[in-house]
N, C-alpha and C positions, 0 to 999 in steps of 0.2 A: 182436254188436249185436242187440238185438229187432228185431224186424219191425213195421213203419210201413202204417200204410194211405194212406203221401202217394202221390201215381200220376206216375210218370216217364215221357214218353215220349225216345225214343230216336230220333231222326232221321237216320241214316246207309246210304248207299249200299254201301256198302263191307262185305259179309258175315262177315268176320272180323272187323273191329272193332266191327259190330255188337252181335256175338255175345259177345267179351273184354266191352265195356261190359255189357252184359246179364248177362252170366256175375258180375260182380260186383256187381249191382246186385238179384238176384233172389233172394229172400228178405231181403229186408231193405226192399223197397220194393213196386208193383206197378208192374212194366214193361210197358209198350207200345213195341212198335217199329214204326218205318216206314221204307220204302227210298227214300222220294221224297218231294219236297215237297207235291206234291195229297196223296198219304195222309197225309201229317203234317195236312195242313188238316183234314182228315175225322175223323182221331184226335181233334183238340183242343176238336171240337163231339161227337166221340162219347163220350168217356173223361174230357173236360174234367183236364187232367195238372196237377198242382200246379207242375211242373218241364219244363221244356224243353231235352233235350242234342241241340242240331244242327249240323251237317254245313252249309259253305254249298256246295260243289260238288256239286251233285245231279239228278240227272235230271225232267222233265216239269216239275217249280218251284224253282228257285234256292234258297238260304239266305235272300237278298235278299228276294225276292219275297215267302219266304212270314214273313218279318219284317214287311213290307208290308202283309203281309194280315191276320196276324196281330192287330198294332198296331191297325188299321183295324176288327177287330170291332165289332160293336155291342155288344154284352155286357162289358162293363167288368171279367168277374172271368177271363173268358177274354182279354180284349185286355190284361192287364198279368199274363199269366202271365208268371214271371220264365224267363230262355232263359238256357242255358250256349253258347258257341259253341266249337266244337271242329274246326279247320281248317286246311289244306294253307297258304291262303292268307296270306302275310304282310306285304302290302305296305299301305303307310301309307294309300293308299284304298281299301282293301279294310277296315282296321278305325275307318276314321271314320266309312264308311259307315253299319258295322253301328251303332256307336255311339250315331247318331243316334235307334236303336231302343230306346234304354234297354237292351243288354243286360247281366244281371250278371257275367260276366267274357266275356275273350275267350282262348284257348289257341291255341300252336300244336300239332297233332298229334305233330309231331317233340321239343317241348319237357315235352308235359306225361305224368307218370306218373297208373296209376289209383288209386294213392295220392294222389295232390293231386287231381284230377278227383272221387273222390269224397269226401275230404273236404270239398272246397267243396259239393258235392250235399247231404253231411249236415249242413254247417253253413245252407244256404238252409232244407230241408226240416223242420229244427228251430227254426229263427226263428219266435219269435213262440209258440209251441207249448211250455208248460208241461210237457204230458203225454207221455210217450214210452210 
């Protein structure tokens, strides 16, 4: 696949699947990762990411939270950045929760491959987008 200038960040604690996600996501994208939800916040006003792959079990700010916070931007092109959610979590209020935040899918870690994970990345990141 060519290489895209849309900017992913990467929102997981977890150093090895950080790293698997990354690893398939670089060069074909630009990656940002963060290990906690404050620096995902800090990423999304520094990097402004087209995409959002996060993790909602995380340290110093929830998945939750920074869905929250996120959503709640002032800036309208940051506050409906589209989020992938990718999590341990499966119980039925845990994804209504998120739900309520517009997110475009929700995965469970255990169910999803990085074949399905990123073809839904490259079908979001090419939405809308004539030019590759």
């Amino acid at each position: 696949m060519s290489y895209s200038d849309k900017k992913i960040l990467v929102v997981e604690d977890d150093d090895m699947l950080r790293n698997v996600i990354l690893s398939q996501l670089i060069g074909r994208y630009l990656v940002v990762p963060a290990k906690d939800g404050e620096e995902a916040l800090h990423q999304v006003e520094a990097s402004r990411p087209d995409l959002i792959v996060l993790d909602l079990l995380l340290p110093k700010l929830d998945g939750f939270k920074f869905l929250e916070k996120l959503r709640a931007m002032p800036e309208q092109v940051l506050a409906k950045t589209p989020v992938l959610v990718v999590s341990n979590l499966s119980d039925n209020e845990s994804i209504e929760k998120v739900t309520k935040y517009k997110v475009e899918a929700y995965f469970m870690k255990s169910d999803v491959t990085m074949g399905i994970l990123t073809k839904r990345i490259d079908r979001i990141c090419n939405a809308g987008s004539s030019q590759k």
